[in-house]
C-alpha positions in Angstrom: 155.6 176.1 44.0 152.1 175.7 42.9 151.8 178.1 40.0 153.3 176.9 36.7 157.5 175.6 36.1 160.0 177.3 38.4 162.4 179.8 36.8 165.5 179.1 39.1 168.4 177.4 37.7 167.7 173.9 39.4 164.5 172.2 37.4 162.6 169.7 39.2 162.7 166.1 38.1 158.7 166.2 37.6 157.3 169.8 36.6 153.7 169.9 36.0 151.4 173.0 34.8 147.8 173.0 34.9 146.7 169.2 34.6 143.5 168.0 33.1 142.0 164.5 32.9 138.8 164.1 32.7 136.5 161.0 31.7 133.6 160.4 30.5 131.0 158.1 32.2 127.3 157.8 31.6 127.2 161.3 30.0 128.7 162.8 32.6 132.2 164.4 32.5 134.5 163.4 35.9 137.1 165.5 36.3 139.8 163.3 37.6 142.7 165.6 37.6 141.7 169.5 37.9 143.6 172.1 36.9 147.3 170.7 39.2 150.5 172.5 39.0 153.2 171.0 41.4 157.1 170.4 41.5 158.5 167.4 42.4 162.3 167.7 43.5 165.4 165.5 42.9 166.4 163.4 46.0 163.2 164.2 48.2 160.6 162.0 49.3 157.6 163.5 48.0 154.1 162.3 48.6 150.7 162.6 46.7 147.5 161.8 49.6 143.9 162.5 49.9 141.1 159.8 50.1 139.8 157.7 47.7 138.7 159.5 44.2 140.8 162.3 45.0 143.0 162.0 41.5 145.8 160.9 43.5 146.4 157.8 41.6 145.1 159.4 38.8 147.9 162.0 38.4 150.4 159.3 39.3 149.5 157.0 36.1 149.9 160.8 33.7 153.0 161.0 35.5 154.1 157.9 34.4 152.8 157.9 30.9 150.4 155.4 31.8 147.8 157.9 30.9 147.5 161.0 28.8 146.2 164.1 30.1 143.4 166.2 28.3 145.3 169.3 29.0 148.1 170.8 30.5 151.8 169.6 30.7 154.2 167.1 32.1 158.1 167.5 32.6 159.8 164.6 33.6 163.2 163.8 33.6 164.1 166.9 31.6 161.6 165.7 28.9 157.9 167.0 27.9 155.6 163.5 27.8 153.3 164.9 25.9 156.0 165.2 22.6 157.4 161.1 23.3 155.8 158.3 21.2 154.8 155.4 23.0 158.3 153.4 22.6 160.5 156.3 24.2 157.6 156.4 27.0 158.1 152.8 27.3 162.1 153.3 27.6 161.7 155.9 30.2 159.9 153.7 32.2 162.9 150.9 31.5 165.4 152.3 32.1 165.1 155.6 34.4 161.8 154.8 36.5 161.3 152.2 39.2 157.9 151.1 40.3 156.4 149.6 43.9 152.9 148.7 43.7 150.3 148.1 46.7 150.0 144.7 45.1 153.6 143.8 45.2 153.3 142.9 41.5 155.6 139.6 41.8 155.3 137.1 39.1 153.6 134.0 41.3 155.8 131.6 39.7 159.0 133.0 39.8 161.4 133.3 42.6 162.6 136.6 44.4 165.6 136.7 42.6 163.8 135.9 39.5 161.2 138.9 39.9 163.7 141.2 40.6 165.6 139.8 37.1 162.6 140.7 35.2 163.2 144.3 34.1 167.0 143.6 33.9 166.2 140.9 31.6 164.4 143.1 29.3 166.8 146.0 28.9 168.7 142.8 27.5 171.7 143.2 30.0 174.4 140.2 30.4 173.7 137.4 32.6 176.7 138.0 34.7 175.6 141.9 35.5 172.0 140.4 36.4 173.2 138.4 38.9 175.2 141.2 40.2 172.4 143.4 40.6 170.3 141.1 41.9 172.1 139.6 44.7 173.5 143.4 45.2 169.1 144.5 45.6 168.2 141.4 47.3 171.3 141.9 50.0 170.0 145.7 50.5 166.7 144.7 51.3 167.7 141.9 53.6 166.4 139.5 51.9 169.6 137.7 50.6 168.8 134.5 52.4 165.2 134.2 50.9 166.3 134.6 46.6 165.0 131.5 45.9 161.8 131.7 47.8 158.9 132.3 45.4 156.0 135.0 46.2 153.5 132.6 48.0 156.7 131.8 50.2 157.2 135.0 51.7 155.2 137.7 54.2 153.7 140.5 52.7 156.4 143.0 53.8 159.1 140.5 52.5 157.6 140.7 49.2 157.2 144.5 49.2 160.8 144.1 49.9 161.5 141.9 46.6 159.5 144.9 44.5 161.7 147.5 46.3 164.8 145.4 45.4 163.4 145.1 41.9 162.8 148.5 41.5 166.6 149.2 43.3 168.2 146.8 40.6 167.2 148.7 37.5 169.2 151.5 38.6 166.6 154.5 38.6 166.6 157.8 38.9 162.4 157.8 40.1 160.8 155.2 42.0 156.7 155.7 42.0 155.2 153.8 44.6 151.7 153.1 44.3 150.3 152.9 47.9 153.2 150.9 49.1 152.1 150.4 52.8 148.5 149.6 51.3 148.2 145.8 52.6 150.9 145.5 55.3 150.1 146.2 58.9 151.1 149.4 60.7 154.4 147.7 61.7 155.6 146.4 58.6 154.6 149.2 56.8 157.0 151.0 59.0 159.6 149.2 57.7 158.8 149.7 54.2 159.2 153.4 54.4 162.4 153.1 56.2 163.5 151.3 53.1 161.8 153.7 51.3 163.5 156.8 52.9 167.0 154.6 52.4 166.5 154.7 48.5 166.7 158.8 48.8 169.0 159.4 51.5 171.8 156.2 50.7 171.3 156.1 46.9 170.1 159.5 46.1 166.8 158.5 44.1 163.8 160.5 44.2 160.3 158.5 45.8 157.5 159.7 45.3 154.3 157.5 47.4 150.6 158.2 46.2 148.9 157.0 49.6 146.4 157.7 52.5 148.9 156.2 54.9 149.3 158.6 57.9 153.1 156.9 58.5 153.1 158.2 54.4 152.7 162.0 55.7 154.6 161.9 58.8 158.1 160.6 56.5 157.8 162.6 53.7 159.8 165.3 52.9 156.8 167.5 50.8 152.9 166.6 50.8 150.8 167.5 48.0 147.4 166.8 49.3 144.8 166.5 47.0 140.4 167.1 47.0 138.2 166.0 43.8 141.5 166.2 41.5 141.9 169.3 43.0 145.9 170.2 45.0 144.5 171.5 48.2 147.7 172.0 49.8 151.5 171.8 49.9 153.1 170.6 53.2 157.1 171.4 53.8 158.3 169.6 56.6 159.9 171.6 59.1 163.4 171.7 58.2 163.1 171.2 54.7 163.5 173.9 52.1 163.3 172.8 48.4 165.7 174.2 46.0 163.6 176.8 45.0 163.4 178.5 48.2 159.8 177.5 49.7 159.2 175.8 53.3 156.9 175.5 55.4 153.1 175.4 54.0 152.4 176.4 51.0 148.5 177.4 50.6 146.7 176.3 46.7 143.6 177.3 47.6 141.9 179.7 49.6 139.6 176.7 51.1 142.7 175.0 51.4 142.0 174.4 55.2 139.0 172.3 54.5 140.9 169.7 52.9 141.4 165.8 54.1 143.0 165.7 56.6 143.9 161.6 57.2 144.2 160.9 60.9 146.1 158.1 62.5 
């Protein structure tokens, strides 16, 4: 899993082989992302952990096209990133990728309904197949009864909730979450996985959580664990065997077992 693109004849729905980003800061050269070569697979929940300054968030922004790597390449939805011009990035992102933030990343002054609208809106789609979607996302989420409620209206879980339903809406094949659990409580956070988990197992779309969140490591499918942009270690749950044949742990390095471990 860890060593470059698989040659089977199902391709993952992010391939990535050997990963650089590096900055420069006050002469010095931080190497963000070092050297990372990982599969991500359709219909899992997949999560990316390690503390903070690992590269975690990091990889997640080059996986997105929010960043460009130094080095190395990105497959994503069957394409290479590193040969699409900014609008088809942008595009890919519309239309294809869903995103949860830790932040929520509601618009203050609109309404739930009216958040979840927002990307709908832009791919220009018809007032009528809005609503649809909307109410459809909202209803999902539970959170019917609240549409009209604006952000400063609702708990912090209930608007995690409105950015799940307006990642839902869009109609995705990839939802990146961002530290989703981030700023809820151990409860609520709970329930935001479940929701979470419900997007791969009811609607068949692929999650993939950058986080520190032990509930994180317990729910997900595959862990990719990650040390000074470096991937530590693969994790299979038990039970779980990815379509290219691996389970259980897969080792990247041979210090793999002095990696982070996050504890509850």
């Amino acid at each position: 899993m860890g060593n470059g693109f698989v040659t089977t004849s199902v391709e993952p729905i992010i391939a990535i082989r050997d990963l650089h980003k590096i900055y420069h800061l006050a002469g010095e050269d931080i190497h963000a992302v070092n050297d990372v070569s990982l599969e991500v697979w359709e219909q899992y929940m997949t999560a990316i952990v390690g503390r903070s300054g690992s590269g975690k968030t990091t990889l997640l922004n080059l996986i997105a096209g929010l960043d460009r790597a130094n080095d190395g390449e990105i497959m994503i939805l069957g394409r290479k990133l590193a040969t699409m011009n900014e609008q088809e990035i942008l595009d890919m992102r519309l239309h294809e990728i869903g995103f949860v933030f830790q932040s929520f990343g509601l618009m203050p002054l609109l309404s739930a309904a009216e958040n979840v609208s927002v990307p709908l809106r832009m791919r220009k789609m018809s007032a009528g197949e809005r609503r649809d979607r909307v109410e459809t996302a909202l209803e999902w989420v539970g959170l019917a009864d609240r549409a009209r409620h604006r952000p400063y209206e609702l708990s912090g879980g209930e608007q995690q909730r409105v950015a799940i339903a307006r990642a839902l809406a869009a109609g995705p094949r990839l939802v990146l979450a961002d530290e989703p659990t981030g700023q809820l409580d151990t409860r609520t956070g709970r329930r935001i996985l479940e929701l979470l988990r419900r997007l791969v197992e009811d609607e068949g779309i692929t999650v993939v959580i950058v986080s520190h969140d032990p509930q994180v490591m317990a729910e997900a499918d595959i862990v990719h664990e990650m040390r000074d942009g470096m991937m530590m270690e693969t994790r299979i749950k038990e039970g779980i065997t990815t379509p290219d044949g691996m389970e259980g742990i897969v080792q990247h390095m041979e210090d793999a077992d002095t990696a982070y471990k996050v504890t509850a």
